[in-house]
C-alpha positions in Angstrom: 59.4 0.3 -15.9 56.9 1.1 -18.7 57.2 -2.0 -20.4 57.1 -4.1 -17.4 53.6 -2.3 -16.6 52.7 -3.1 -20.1 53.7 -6.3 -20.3 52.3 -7.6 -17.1 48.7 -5.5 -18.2 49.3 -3.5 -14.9 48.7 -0.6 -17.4 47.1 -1.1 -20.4 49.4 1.0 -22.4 52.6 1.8 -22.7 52.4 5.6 -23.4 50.0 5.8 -20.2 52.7 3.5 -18.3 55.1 6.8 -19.3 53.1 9.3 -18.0 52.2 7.7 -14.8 56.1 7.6 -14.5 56.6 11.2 -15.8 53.9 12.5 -12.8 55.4 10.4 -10.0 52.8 7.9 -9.5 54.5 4.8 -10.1 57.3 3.6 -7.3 60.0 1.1 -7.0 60.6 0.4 -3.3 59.4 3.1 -1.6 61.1 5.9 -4.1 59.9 7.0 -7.5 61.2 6.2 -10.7 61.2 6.9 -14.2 59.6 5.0 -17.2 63.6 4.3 -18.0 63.8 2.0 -14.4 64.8 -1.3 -15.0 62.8 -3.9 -12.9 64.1 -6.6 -11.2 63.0 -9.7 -9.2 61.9 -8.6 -5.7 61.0 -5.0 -6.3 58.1 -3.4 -5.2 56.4 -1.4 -7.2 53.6 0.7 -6.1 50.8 2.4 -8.5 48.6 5.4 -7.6 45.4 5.3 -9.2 43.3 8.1 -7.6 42.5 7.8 -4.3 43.5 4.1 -4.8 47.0 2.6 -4.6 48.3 -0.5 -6.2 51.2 -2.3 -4.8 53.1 -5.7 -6.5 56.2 -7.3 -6.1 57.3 -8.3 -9.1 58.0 -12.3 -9.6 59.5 -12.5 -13.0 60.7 -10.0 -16.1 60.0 -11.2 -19.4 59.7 -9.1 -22.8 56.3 -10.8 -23.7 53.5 -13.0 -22.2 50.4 -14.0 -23.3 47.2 -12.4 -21.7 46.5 -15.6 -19.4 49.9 -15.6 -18.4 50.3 -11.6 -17.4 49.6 -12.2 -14.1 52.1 -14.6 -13.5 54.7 -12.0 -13.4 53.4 -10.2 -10.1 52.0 -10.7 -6.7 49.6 -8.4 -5.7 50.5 -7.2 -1.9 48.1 -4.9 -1.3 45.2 -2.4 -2.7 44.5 0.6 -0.7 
């Protein structure tokens, strides 16, 4: 899990990505997970930032994109 929010620049870094894990902020549909989850096609992973939460379903899982491309690997559902 805190590679995939790495890679796809959901989280800038992967050390925050862990710690967002470790506090239960980050969930894989609908139950948390640690930085150790492995991501797969079709999950939905939801991101509490503050007051705000960030939810995706993830499209693809690659190792390494390019900047441009980051995007490419979710779908943004909603932002609340």
């Amino acid at each position: 899990m805190d590679k995939y929010l790495k890679v796809s620049r959901l989280i800038k870094r992967r050390t925050v990505a862990n710690e967002a894990c470790d506090n239960g902020r980050v969930s894989a549909n609908g139950k948390p997970v640690k930085a150790s989850y492995e991501v797969k096609v079709g999950d939905q992973i939801s991101i509490q930032f503050g007051q705000k939460t960030l939810c995706v379903e993830v499209l693809q899982v690659a190792d390494a994109v390019g900047k441009a491309d980051a995007d490419s690997l979710y779908r943004e559902i909603s932002l609340s």
